[in-house]
VOMAR-135304 format. One record per atom (N, C-alpha, C): atom name; residue in three letters; residue number from 1; y, x, z. Coordinates in nm, 4 decimals. Each point is the difference from the previous one (the first is absolute). Last residue first. Layout:
REM residues N
(CA Ala NUM (Y X Z))
...
This chain:
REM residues 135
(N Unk 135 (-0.4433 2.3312 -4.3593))
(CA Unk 135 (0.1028 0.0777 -0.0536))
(C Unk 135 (-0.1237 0.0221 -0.1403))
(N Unk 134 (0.2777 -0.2830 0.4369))
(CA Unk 134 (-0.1497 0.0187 -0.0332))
(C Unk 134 (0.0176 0.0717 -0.1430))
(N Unk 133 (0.2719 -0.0184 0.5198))
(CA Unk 133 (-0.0157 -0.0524 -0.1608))
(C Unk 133 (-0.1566 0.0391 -0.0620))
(N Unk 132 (0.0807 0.0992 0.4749))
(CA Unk 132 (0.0400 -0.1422 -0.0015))
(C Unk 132 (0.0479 -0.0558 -0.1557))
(N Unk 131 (-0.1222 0.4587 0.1424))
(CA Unk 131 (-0.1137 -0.1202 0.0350))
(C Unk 131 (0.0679 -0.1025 -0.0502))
(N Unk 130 (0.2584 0.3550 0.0014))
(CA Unk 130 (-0.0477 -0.0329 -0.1390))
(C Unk 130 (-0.0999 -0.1213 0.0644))
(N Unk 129 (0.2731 0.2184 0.3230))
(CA Unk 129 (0.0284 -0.1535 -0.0896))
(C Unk 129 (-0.0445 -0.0308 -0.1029))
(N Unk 128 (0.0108 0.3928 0.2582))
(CA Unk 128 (-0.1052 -0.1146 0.0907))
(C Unk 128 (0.0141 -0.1318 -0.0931))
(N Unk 127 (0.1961 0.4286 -0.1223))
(CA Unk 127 (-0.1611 -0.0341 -0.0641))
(C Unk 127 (-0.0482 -0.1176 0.0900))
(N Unk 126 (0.4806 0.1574 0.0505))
(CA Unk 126 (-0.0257 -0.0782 -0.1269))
(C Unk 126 (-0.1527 -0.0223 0.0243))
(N Unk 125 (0.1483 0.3138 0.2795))
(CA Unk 125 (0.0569 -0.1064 0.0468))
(C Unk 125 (-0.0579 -0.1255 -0.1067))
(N Unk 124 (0.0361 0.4888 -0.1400))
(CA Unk 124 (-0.1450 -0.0563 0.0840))
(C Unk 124 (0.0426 -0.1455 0.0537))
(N Unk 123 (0.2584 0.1404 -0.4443))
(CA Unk 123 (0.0263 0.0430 0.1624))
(C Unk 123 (-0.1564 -0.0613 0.0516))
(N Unk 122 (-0.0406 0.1763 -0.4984))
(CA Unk 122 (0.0691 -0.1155 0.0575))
(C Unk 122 (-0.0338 0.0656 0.1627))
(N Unk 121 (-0.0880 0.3033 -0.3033))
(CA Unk 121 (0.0674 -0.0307 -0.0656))
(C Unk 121 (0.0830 -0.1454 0.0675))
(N Unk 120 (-0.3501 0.4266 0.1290))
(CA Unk 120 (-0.0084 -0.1315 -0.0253))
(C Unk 120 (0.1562 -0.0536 -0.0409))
(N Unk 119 (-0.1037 0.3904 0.1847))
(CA Unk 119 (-0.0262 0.0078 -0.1639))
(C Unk 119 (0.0023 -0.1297 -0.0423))
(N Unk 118 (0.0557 0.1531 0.4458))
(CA Unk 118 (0.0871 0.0421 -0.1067))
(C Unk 118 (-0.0046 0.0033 -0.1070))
(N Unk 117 (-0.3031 -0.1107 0.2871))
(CA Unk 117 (0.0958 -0.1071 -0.0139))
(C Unk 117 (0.1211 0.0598 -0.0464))
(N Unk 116 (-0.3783 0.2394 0.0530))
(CA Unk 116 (-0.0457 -0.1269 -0.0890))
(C Unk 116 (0.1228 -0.0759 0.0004))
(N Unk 115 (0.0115 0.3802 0.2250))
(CA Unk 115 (0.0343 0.0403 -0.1634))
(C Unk 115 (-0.0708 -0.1775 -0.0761))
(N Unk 114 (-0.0354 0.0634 0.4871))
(CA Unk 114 (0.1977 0.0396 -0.0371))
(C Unk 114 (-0.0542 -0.0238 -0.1734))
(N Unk 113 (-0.4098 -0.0364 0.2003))
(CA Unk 113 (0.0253 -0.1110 0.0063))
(C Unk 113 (0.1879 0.0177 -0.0510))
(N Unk 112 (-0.2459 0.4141 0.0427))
(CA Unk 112 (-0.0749 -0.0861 -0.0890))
(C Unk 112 (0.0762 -0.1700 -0.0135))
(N Unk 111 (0.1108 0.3033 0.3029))
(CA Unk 111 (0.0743 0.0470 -0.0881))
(C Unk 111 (-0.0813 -0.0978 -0.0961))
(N Unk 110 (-0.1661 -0.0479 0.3806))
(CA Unk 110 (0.1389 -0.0628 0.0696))
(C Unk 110 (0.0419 0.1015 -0.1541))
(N Unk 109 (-0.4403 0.1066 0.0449))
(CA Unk 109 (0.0162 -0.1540 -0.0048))
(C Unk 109 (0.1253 -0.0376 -0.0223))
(N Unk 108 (-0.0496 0.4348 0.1020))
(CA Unk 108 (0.0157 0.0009 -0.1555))
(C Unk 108 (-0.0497 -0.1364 -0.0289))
(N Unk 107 (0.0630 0.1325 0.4670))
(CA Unk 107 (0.1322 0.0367 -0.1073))
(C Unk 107 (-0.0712 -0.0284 -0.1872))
(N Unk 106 (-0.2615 -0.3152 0.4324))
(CA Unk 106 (0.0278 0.1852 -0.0605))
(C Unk 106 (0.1119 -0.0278 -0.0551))
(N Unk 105 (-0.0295 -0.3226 0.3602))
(CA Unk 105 (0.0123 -0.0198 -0.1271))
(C Unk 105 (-0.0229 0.1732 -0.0221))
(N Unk 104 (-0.0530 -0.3617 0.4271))
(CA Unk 104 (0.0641 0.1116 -0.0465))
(C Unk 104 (-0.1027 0.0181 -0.1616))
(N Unk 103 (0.1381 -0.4637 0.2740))
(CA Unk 103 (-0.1214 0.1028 -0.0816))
(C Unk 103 (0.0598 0.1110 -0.0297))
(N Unk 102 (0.2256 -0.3647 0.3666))
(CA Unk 102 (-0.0157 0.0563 -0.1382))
(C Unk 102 (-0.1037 0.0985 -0.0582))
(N Unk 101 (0.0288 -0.3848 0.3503))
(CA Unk 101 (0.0110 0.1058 0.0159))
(C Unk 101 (-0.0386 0.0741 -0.1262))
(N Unk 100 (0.1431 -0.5068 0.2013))
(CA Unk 100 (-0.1276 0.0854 -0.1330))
(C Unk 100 (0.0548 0.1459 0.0502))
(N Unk 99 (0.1051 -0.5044 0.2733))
(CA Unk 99 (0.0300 0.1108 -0.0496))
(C Unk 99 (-0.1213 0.1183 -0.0386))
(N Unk 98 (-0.0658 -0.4237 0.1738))
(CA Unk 98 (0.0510 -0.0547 -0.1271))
(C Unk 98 (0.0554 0.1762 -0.0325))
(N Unk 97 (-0.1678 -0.1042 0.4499))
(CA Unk 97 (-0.1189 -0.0238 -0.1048))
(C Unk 97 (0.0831 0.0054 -0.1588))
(N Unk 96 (0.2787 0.0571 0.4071))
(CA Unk 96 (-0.1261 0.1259 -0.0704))
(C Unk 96 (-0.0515 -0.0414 -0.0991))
(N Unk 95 (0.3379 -0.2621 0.1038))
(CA Unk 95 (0.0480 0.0661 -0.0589))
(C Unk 95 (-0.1251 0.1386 -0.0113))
(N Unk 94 (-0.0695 -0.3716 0.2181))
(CA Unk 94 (0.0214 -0.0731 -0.1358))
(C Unk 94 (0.0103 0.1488 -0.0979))
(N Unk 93 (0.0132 0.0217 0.4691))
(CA Unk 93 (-0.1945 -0.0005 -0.0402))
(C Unk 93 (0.0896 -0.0508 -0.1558))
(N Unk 92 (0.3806 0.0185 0.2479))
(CA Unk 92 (-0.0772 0.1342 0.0307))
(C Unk 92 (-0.1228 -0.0453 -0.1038))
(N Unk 91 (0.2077 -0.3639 0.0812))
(CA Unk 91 (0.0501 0.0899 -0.1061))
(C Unk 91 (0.0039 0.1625 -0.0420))
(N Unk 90 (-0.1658 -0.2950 0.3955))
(CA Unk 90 (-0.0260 -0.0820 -0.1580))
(C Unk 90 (0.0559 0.0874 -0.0957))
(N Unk 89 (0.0679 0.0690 0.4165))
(CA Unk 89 (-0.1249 0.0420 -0.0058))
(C Unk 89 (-0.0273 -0.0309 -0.1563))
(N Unk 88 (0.4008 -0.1477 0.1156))
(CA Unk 88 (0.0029 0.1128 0.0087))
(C Unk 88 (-0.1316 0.1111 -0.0246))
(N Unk 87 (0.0505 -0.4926 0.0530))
(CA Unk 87 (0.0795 0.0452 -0.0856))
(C Unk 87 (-0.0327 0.1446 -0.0252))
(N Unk 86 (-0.1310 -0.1723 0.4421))
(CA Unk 86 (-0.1145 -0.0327 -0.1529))
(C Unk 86 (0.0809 0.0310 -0.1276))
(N Unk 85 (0.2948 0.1105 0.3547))
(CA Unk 85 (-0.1373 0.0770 0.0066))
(C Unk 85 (-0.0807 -0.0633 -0.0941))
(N Unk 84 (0.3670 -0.2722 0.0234))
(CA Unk 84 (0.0239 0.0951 -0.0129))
(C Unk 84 (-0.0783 0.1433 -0.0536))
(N Unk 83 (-0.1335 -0.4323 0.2579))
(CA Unk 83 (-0.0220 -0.0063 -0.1450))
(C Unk 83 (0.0934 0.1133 -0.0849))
(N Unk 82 (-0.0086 0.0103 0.4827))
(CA Unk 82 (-0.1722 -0.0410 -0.0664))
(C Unk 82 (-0.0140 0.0377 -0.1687))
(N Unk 81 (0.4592 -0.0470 0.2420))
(CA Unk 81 (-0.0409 0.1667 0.0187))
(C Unk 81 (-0.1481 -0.0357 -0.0607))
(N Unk 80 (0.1588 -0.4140 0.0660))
(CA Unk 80 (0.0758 0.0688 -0.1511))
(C Unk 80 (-0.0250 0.1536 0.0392))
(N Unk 79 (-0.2101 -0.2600 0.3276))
(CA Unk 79 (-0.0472 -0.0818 -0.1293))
(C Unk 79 (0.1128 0.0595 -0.1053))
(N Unk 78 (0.1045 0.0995 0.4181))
(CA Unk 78 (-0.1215 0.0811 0.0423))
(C Unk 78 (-0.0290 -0.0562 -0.1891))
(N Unk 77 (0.4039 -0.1591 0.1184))
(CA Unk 77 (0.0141 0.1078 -0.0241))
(C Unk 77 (-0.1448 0.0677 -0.0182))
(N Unk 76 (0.0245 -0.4631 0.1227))
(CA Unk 76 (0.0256 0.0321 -0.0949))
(C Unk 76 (0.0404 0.1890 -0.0938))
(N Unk 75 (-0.1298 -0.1766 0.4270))
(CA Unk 75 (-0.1081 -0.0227 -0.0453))
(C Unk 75 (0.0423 0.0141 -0.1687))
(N Unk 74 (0.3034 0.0660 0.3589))
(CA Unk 74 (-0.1124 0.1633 -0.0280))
(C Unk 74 (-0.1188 -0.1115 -0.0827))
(N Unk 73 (0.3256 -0.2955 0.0925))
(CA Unk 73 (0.0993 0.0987 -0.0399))
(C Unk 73 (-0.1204 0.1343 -0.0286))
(N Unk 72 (-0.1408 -0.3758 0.1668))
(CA Unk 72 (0.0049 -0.0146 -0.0962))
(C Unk 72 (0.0574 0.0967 -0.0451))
(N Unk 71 (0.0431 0.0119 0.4183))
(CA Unk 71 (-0.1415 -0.0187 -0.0135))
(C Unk 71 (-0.0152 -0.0045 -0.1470))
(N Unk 70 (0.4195 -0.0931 0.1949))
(CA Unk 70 (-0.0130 0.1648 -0.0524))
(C Unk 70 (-0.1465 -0.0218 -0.0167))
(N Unk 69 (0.2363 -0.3876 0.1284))
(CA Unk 69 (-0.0557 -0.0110 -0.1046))
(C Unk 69 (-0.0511 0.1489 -0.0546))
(N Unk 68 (0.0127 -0.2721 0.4441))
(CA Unk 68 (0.1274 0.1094 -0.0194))
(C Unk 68 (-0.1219 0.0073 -0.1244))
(N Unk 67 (0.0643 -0.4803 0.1922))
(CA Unk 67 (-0.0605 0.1344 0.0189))
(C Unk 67 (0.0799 0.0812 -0.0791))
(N Unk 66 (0.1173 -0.4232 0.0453))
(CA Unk 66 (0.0603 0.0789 0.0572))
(C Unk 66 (-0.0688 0.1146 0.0045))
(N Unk 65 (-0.1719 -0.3327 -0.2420))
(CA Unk 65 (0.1600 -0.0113 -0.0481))
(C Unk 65 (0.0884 0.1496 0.0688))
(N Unk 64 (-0.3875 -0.2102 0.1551))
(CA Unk 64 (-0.0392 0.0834 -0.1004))
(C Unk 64 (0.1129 0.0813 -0.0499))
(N Unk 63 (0.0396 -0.3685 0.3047))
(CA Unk 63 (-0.0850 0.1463 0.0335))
(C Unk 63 (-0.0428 0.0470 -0.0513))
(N Unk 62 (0.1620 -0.3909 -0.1952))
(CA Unk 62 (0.1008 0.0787 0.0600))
(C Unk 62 (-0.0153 0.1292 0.1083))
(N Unk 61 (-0.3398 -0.3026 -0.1888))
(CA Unk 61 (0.0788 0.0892 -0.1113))
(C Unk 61 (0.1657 0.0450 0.0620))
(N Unk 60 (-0.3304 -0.2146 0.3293))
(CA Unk 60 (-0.0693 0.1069 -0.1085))
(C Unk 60 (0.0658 0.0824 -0.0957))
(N Unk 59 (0.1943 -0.3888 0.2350))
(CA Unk 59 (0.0112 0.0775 0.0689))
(C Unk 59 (-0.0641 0.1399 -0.0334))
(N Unk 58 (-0.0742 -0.4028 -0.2886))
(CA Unk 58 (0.1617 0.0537 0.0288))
(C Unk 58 (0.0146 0.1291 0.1020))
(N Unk 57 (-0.4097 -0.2213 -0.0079))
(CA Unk 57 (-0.0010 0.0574 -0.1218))
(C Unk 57 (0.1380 0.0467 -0.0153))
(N Unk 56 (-0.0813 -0.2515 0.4041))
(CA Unk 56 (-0.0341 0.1062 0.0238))
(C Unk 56 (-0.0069 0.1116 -0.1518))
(N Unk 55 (0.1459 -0.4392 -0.0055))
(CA Unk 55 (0.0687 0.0904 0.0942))
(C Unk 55 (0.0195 0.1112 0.0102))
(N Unk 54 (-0.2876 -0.3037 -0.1893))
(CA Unk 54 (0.1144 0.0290 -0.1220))
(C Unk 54 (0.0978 0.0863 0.0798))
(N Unk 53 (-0.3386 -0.2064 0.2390))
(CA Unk 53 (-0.0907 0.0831 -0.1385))
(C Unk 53 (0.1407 0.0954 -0.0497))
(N Unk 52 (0.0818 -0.3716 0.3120))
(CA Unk 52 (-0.0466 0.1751 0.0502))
(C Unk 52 (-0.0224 0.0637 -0.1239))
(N Unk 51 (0.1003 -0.4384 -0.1232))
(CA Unk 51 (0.0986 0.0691 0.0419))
(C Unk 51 (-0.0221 0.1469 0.0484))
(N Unk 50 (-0.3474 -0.2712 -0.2593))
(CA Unk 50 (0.0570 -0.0227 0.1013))
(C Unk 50 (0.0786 0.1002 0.0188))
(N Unk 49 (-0.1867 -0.2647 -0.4499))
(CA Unk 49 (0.0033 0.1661 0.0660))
(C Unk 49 (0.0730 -0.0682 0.1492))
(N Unk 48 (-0.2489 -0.3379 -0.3688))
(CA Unk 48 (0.0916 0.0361 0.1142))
(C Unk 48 (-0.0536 0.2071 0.0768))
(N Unk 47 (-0.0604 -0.2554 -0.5735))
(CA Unk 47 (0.0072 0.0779 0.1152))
(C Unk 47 (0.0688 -0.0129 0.1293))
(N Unk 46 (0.0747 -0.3063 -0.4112))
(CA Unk 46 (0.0265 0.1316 0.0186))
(C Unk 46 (-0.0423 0.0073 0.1530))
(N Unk 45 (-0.2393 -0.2914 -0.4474))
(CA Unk 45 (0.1104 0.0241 0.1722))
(C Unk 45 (0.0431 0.1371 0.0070))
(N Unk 44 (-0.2973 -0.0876 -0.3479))
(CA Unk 44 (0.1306 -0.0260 -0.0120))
(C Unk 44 (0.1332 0.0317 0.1088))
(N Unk 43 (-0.4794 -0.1179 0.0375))
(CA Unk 43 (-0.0134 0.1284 -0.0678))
(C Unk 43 (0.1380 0.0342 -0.0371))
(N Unk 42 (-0.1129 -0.4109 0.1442))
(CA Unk 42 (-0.0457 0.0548 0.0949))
(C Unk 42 (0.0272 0.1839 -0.0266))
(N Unk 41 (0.0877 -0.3833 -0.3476))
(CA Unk 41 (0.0815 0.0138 0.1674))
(C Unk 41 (-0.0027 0.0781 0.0890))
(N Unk 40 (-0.3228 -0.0561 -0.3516))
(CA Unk 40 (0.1231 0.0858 -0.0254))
(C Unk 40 (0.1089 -0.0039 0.0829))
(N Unk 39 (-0.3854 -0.2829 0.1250))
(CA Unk 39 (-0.0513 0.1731 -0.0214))
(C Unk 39 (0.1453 0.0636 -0.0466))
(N Unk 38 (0.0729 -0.4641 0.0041))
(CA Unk 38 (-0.0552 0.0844 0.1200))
(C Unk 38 (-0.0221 0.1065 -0.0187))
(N Unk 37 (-0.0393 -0.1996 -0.3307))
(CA Unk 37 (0.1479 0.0011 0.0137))
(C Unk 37 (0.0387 0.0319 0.1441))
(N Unk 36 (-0.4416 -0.0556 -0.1849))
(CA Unk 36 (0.0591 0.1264 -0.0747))
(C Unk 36 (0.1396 -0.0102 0.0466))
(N Unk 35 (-0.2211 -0.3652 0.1323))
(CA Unk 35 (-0.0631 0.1219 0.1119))
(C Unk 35 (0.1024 0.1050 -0.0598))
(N Unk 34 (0.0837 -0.3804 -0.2307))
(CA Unk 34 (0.0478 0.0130 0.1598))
(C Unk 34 (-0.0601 0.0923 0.0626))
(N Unk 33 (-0.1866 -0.0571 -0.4229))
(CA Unk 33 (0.1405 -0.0086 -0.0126))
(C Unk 33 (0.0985 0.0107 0.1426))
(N Unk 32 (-0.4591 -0.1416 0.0064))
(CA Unk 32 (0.0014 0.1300 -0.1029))
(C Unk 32 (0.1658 0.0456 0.0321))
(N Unk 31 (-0.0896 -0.4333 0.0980))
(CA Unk 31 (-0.0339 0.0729 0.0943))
(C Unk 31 (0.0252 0.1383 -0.0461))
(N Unk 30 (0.0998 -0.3177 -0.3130))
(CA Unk 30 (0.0932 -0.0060 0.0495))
(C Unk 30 (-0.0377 0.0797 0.1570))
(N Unk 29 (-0.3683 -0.0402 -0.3016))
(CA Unk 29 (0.1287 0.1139 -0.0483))
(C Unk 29 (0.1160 -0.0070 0.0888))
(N Unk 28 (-0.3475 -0.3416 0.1394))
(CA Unk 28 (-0.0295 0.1632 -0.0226))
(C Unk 28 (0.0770 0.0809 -0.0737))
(N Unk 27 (0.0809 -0.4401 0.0127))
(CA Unk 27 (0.0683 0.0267 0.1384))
(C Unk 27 (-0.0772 0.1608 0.0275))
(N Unk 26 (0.2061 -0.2896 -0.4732))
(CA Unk 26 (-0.1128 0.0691 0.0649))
(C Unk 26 (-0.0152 0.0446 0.1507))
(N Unk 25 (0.3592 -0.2268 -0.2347))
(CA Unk 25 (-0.0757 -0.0994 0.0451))
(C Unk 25 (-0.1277 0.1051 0.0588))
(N Unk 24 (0.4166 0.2102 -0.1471))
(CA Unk 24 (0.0209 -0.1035 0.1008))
(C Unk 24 (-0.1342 -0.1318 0.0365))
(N Unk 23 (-0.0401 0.4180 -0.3083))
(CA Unk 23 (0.0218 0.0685 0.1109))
(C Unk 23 (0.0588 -0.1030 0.1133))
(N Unk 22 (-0.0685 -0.1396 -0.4455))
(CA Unk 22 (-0.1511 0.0020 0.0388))
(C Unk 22 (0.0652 0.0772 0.1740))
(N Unk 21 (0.3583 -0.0727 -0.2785))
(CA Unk 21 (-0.0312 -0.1330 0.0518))
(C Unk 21 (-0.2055 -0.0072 0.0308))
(N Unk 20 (0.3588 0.4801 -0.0179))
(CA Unk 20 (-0.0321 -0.0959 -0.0907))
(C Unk 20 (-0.0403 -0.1502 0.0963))
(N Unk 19 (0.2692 0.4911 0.0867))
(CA Unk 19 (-0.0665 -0.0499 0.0623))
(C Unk 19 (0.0112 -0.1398 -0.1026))
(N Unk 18 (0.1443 0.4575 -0.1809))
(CA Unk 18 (0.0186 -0.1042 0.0881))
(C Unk 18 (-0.1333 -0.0823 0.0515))
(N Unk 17 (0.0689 0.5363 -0.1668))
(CA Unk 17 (-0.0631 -0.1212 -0.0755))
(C Unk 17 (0.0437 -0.0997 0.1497))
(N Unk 16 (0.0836 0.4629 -0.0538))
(CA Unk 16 (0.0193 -0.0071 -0.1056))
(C Unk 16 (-0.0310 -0.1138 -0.0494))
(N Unk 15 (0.0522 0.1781 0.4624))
(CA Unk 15 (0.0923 -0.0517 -0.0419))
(C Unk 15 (0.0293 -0.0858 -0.1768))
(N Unk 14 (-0.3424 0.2738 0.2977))
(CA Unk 14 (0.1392 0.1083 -0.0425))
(C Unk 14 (0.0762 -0.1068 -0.0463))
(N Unk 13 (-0.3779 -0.2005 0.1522))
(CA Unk 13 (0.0986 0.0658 0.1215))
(C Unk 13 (0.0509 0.1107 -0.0521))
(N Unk 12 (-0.1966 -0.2819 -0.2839))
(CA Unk 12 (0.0904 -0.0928 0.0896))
(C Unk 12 (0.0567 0.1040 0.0744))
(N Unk 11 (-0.2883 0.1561 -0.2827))
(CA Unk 11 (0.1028 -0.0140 -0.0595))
(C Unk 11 (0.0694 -0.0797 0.0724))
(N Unk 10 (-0.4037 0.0767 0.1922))
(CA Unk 10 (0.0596 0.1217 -0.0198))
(C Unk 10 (0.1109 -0.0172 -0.0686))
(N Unk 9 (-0.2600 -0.3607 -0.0161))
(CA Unk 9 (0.0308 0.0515 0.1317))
(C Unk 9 (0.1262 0.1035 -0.0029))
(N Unk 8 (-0.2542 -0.0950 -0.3277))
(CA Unk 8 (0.1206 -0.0604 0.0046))
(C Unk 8 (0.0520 -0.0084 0.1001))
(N Unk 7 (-0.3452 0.2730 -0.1121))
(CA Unk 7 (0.0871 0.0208 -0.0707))
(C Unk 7 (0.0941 -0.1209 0.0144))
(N Unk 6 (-0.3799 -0.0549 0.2161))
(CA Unk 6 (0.0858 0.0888 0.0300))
(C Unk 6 (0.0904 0.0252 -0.0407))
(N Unk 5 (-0.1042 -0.4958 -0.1239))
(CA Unk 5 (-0.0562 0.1452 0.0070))
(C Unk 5 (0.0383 0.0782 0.0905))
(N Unk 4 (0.0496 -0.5680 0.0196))
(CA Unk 4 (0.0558 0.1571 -0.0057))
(C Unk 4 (-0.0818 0.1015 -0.0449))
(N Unk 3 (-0.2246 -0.5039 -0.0705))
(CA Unk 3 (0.1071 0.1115 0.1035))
(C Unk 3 (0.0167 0.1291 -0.0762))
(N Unk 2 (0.0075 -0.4788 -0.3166))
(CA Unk 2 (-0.0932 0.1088 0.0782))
(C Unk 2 (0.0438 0.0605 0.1037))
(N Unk 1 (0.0428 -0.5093 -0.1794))
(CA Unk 1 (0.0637 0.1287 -0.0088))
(C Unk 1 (-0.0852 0.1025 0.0747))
């Protein structure tokens, strides 16, 4: 019989493969096999924390617990007046750059254009829609 692979290794210690009759006579896999079962033991354990540790981390969050939380209180007000003002700046510069300042027009341009559309026969509203048939 042959030895173990990794891959079978590896399927022993998730569990996905039993222990066979090469893993009881081989005394190198059956080593293999005892170190890895060690190692996951070892990795497995749970941690010794010592009592101070956990003491003093308790005693931390309950001095926190007690600080006076207004510190946050202006950190939050200073961060919505911020973004308020960027709002605000924002809609100032939006509103220059995008606003047109009308063309003054002669009187006999501004009559020229009255009599075209009084003559025209369909509402102006209508001509944006001829694009969209074909004719």
């Amino acid at each position: 019989m042959k030895h173990w692979t990794e891959n079978d290794f590896r399927s022993w210690l998730y569990g996905l493969k039993d222990e066979d009759s090469h893993v009881a006579e081989c005394g190198e896999c059956r080593a293999e096999i005892s170190r890895l079962s060690a190692e996951r033991s070892k990795i497995v354990a749970m941690p010794e924390v010592p009592g101070d540790l956990l003491a003093a981390q308790r005693r931390s969050i309950y001095r926190r617990l007690d600080e006076n939380p207004r510190n946050w209180l202006v950190v939050r007000w200073a961060m919505s007046a911020a973004m308020l003002t960027m709002l605000v700046f924002g809609g100032l510069t939006y509103q220059r750059l995008h606003t047109q300042t009308p063309q003054p027009i002669s009187d006999d341009q501004l009559f020229s254009d009255l009599s075209k559309m009084d003559q025209s026969s369909e509402p102006q509203a209508i001509q944006p829609i001829h694009g969209l048939f074909q004719e």
